[in-house]
C-alpha positions in Angstrom: 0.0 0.0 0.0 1.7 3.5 -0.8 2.2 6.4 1.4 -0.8 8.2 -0.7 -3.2 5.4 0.0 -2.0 5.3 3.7 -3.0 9.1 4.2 -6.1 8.6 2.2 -7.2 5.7 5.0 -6.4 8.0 8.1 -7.9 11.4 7.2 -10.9 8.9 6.3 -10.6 7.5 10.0 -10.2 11.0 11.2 -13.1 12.5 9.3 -15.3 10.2 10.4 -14.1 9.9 14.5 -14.7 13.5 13.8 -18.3 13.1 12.2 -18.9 10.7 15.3 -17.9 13.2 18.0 -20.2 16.0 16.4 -23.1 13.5 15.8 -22.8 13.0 20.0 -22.4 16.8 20.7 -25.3 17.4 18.5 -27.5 14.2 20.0 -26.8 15.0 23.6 -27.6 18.3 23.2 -31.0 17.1 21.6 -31.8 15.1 24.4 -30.5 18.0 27.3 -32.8 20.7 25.1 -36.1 17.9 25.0 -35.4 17.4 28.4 -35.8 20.5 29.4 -38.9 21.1 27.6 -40.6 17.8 28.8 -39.6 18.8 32.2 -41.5 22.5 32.1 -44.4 20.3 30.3 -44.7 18.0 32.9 -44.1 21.1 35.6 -46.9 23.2 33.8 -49.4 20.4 33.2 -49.1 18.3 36.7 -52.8 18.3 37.3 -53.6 16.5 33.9 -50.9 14.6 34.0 -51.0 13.5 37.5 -54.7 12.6 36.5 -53.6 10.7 33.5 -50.9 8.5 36.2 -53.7 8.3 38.9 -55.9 6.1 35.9 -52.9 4.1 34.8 -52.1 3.2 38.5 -56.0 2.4 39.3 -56.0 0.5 36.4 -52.8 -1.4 37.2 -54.1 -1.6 40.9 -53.9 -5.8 40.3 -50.8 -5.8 38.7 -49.3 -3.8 41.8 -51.1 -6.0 44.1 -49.4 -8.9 42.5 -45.8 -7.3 42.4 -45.7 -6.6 46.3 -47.6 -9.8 47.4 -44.4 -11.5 45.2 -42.0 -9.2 46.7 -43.3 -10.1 50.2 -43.4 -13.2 49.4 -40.3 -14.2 47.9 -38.8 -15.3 50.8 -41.5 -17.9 51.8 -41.3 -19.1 48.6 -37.3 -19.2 48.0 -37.2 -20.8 51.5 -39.5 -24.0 50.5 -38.5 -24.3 47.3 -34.9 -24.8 48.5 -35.5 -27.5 51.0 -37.3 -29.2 48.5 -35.2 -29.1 45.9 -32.2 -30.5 48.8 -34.5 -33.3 49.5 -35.5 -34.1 45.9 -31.7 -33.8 45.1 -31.1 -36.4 48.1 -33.9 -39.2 46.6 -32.0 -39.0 43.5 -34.3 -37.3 41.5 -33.1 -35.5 38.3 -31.8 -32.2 38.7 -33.8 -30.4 36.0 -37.0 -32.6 37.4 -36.4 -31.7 41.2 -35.8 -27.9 40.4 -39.1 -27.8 38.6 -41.3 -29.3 41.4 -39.2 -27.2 44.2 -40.4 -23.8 42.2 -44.0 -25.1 42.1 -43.9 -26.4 45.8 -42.4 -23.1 47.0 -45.0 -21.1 44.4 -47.9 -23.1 46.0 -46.5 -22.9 49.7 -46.6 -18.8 49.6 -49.9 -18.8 47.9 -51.0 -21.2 50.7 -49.1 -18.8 53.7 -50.7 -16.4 52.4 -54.3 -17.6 52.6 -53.3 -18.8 56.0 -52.5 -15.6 57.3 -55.3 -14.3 56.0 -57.9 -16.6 57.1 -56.2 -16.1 60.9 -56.4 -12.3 60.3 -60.6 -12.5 59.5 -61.4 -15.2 61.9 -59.3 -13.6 64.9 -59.2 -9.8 64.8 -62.8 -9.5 62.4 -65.6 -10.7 64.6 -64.0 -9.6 67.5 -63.0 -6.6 66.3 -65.9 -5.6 64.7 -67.6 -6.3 68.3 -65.7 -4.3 70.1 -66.3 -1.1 67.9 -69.8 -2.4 67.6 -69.9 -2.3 72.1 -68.0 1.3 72.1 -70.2 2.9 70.0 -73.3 1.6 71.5 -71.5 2.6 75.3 -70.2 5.7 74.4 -73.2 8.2 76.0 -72.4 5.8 78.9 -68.7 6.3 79.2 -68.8 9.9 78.6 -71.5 10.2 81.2 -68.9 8.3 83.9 -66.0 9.8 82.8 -67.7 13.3 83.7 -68.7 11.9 87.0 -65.2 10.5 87.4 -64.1 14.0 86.9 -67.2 15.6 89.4 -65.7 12.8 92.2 -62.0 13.0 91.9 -61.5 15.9 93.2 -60.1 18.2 90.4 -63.6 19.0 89.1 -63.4 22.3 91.3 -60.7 23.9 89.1 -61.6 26.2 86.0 -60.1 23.6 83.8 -61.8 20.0 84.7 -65.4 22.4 84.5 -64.6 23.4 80.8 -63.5 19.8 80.4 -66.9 18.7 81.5 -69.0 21.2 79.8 -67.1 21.1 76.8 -68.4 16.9 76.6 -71.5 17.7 77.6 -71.5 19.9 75.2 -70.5 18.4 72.5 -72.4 15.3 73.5 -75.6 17.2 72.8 -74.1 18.8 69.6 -73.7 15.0 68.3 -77.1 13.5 69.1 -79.0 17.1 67.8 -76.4 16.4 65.1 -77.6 12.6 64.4 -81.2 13.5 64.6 -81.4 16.4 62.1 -78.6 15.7 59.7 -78.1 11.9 59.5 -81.2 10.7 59.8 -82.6 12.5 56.2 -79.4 11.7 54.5 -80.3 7.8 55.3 -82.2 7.2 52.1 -79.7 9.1 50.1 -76.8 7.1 51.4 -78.7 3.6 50.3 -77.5 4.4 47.0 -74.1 5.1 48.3 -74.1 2.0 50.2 -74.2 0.3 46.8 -71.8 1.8 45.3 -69.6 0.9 48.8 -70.8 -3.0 48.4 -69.3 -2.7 44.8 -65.9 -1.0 45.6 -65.5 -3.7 48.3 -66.2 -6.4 45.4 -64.2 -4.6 43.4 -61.2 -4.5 46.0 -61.7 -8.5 46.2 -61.3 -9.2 42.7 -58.4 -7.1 42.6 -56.7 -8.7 45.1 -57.3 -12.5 43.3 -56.2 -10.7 40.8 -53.0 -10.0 42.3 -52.9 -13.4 43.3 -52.7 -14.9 40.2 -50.5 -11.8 39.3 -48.1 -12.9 41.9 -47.8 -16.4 40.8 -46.7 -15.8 37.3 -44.6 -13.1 38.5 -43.4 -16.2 40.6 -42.9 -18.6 38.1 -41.1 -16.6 35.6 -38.9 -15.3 38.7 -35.3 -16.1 37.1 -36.5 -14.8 33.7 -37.5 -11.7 34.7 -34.0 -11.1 36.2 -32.4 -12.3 33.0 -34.0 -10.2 31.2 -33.4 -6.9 33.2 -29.7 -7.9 33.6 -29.5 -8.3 29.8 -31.4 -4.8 28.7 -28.9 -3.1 31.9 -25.7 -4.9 29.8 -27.4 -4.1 26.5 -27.7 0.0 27.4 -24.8 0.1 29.4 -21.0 -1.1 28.7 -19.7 -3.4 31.5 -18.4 -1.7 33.9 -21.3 0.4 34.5 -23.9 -2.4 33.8 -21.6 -4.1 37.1 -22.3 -0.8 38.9 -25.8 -0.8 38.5 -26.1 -4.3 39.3 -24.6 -3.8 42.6 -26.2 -0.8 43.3 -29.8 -2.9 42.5 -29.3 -5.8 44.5 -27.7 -3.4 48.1 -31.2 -1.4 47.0 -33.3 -4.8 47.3 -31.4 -5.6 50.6 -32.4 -2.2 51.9 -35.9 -1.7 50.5 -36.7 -5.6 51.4 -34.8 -6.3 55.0 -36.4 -3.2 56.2 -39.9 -3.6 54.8 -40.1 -7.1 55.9 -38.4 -6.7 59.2 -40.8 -3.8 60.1 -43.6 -5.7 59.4 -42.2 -8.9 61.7 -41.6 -6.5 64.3 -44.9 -5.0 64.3 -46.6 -8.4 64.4 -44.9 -8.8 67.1 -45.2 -5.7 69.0 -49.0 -6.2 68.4 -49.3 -9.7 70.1 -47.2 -8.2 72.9 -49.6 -5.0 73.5 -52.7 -7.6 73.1 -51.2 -10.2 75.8 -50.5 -6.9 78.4 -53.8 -5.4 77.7 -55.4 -8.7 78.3 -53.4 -9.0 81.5 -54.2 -5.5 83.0 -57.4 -5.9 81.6 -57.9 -3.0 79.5 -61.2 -2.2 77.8 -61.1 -3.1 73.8 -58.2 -4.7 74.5 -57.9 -6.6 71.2 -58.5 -3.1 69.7 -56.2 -1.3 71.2 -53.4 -3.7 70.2 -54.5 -3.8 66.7 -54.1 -0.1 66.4 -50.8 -0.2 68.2 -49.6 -3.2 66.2 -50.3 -1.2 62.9 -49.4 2.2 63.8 -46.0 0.2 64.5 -45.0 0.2 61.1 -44.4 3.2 60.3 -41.0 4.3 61.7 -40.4 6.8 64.6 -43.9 8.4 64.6 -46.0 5.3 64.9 -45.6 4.6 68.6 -47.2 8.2 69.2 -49.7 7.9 66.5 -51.1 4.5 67.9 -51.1 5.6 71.8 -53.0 8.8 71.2 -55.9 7.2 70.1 -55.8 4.3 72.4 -55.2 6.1 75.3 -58.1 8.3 74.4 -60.4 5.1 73.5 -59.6 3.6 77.2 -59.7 7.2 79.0 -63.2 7.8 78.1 -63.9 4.0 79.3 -61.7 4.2 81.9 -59.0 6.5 83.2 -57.1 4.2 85.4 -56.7 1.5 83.0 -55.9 4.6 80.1 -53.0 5.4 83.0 -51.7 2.3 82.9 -52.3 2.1 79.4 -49.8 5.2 78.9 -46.9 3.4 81.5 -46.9 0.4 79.1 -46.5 1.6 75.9 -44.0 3.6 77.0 -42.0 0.9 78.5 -42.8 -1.0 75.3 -41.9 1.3 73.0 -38.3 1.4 74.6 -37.9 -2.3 74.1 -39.0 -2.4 70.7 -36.6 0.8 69.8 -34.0 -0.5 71.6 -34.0 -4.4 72.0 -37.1 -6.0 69.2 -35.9 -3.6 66.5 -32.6 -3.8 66.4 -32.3 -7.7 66.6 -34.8 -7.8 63.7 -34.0 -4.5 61.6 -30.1 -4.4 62.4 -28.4 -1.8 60.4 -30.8 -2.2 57.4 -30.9 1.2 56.5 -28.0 2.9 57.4 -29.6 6.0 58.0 -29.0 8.3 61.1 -32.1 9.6 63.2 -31.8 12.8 61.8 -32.2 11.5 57.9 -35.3 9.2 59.5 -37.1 11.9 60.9 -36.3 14.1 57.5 -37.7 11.5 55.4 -40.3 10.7 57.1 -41.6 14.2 57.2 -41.3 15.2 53.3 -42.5 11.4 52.6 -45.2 11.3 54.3 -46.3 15.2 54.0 -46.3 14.1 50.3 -47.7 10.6 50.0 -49.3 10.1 53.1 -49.8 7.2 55.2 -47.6 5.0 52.6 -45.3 7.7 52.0 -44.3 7.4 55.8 -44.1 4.0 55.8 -42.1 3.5 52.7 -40.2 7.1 53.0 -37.3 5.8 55.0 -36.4 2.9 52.5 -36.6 4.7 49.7 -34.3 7.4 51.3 -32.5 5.2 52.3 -31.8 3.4 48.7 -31.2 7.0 47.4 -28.4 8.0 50.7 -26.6 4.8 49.3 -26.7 5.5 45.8 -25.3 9.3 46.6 -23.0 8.1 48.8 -21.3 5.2 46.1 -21.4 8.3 43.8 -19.7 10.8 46.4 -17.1 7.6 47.1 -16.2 7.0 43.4 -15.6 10.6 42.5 -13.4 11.1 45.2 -11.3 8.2 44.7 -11.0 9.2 41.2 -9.4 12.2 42.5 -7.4 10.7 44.6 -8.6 11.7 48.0 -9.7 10.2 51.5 -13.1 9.0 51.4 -13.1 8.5 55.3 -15.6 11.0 56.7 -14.2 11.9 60.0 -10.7 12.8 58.0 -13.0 15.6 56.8 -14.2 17.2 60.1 -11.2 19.2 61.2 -10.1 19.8 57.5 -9.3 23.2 56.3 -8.0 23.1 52.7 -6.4 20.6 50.5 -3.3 21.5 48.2 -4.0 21.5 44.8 -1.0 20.0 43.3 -0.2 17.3 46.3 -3.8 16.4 47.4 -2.1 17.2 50.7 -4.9 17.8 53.9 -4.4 20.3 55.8 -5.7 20.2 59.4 -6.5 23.4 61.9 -3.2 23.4 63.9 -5.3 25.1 67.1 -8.0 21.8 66.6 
């Protein structure tokens, strides 16, 4: 090949690395510019589209169903499927046959924990539950009436306070039956129609969730493929060091989201059999009640404990003061054991998260989504504080500095040319 051809072949390489950089300038600035617009879109048109995402998600409402039950799940699942497989494996079964029938035992034993838990959850807590609000609504003119009294014999009724306390539920007793005589009897016959409607969304809500069940055990069955799949596209996308990145960072996310999620529920379960066996054994009114609404206020982190013993307390003062007084002893002293003996043993360091970042995302997760926003606001936070901090940790070991935070406290510059800290001689 001559010298001529030679030149020809690398200003043709050239020209076209060079074509190929431009073409990327000129794309990524497409994308940054569409970006931008979608974003101000999106920003100026919330309601509609919000709208438009609140149908797809009511719509999908089975779907999701499924997906969580799975995710929930999957441990029960992976856990028989695994001991049968070992005892397949151990009768000398094929492989490819025992693998098989361990996916569809551990498949049918979560379907059938599931049920199980269920059926223990209306058969337990629904009649008697439904008995006891049933017996405090019926009592409640009686409670009120001895709760005043208790007030009138006590001794503190002669203070300014304890008399607007009494008035004030006399008061507002009167305000409530007026209230039920002129308002909600009339609306009666117009809420039959309602109650309809109510009968249907509760059907509705049932054959969603066998929806979700059947939802959950494809999602089940097609487990391994699903993963394959997503590991593939993330390759596909991605070239393989940062496919390995986001890999990792996926499966320390699933450890997070699930180990808390999971644990938290275990640990309310827990904490709610413990409040039921104390109430039963100082013999607090509604006692089933009161531990139910302990038990499920205990899921969300940090505020639950003081969003399930405000109403308790107040359901057992008005029934009984003493008992709401001892009431308020024990789930205090519970509390502390769950935050600082029940939790940690089940929870450990699943999050990662300080109390500071808790409280913080609790707060802006549940001031924007509510009751599941503070219940799933610390996971999630803490997925993203991991996924920061790998970032924060690979940037500065690209620059070739300390990622050890405490090296940074007493820090007050770092030379430019040696990466050389400086410290506060004084500190």
């Amino acid at each position: 090949m001559s010298e001529q051809e030679k030149t020809t072949q690398v200003e043709k390489k050239k020209s076209y690395h060079s074509w190929k950089h431009y073409f990327r300038l000129g794309f990524t600035a497409f994308v940054t510019v569409a970006a931008c617009i979608t974003f101000f879109f999106i920003l100026f048109r919330w309601e509609s589209i919000s709208a438009i995402i609140g149908k797809i998600v009511k719509s999908a409402e089975p779907i999701i169903i499924g997906l969580a039950l799975a995710y929930l799940l999957m441990p029960v699942k992976e856990f028989i499927e695994k001991h049968i497989y070992n005892f397949l494996i151990s009768q000398k079964v094929k492989k490819e046959n025992a693998k098989n029938l361990g996916k569809a035992s551990g498949i049918a034993g979560a379907i059938i924990f599931l049920l199980i838990i269920i059926g223990v959850l209306i058969m337990s807590l629904g009649p008697a539950l439904f008995t006891s609000i049933v017996g405090l609504i019926d009592a409640m003119p009686t409670y009120i009436e001895s709760f005043v009294k208790w007030i009138s014999d006590s001794g503190i009724a002669d203070t300014e306070v304890a008399v607007f306390i009494g008035n004030s539920i006399n008061s507002l007793t009167a305000e409530l039956e007026n209230w039920a005589r002129t308002e909600i009897l009339p609306l009666v016959q117009q809420y039959i129609t309602q109650i309809t409607s109510g009968v249907l969304s509760i059907a509705k809500a049932i054959l969603n969730f066998l929806i979700g069940i059947i939802a959950m055990t494809y999602v089940m069955s097609i487990q391994e493929d699903l993963v394959g799949q997503c590991k593939k596209i993330i390759y596909a996308i991605f070239p393989a060091k940062k496919g390995n990145v986001i890999i990792d960072t996926v499966r320390k996310s699933n450890e997070i989201f699930g180990g808390f999620v999971i644990g938290k529920i275990i640990d309310s379960a827990i904490i709610g059999v413990i409040a039921y066996i104390g109430c039963l054994l100082m013999k607090t009114p509604s006692a089933l009640l009161v531990a139910f609404i302990i038990g499920v206020t205990n899921v969300i982190p940090f505020f639950g404990p003081f969003i399930g013993a405000i109403p308790s307390i107040l359901l057992v003062l008005i029934q009984s003061p003493i008992h709401a007084l001892y009431l308020a002893i024990f789930i205090l002293i519970l509390q502390q054991v769950d935050g600082n003996i029940i939790g940690p043993k089940i929870l450990g360091e699943s999050t990662g998260l300080s109390a500071f970042w808790i409280l913080t995302s609790i707060s802006i997760a549940g001031g924007l989504f509510g009751f599941f926003g503070m219940l799933l606001g610390v996971p999630v936070f803490a997925v993203i504080y991991y996924i920061i901090q790998q970032i924060i940790t690979y940037r500065m070991k690209e620059k070739h500095l300390s990622t050890e935070t405490e090296e940074y406290v007493e820090l007050v510059a770092i030379d430019e040319k040696t990466k050389e800290m400086k410290y506060n001689k004084e500190a």
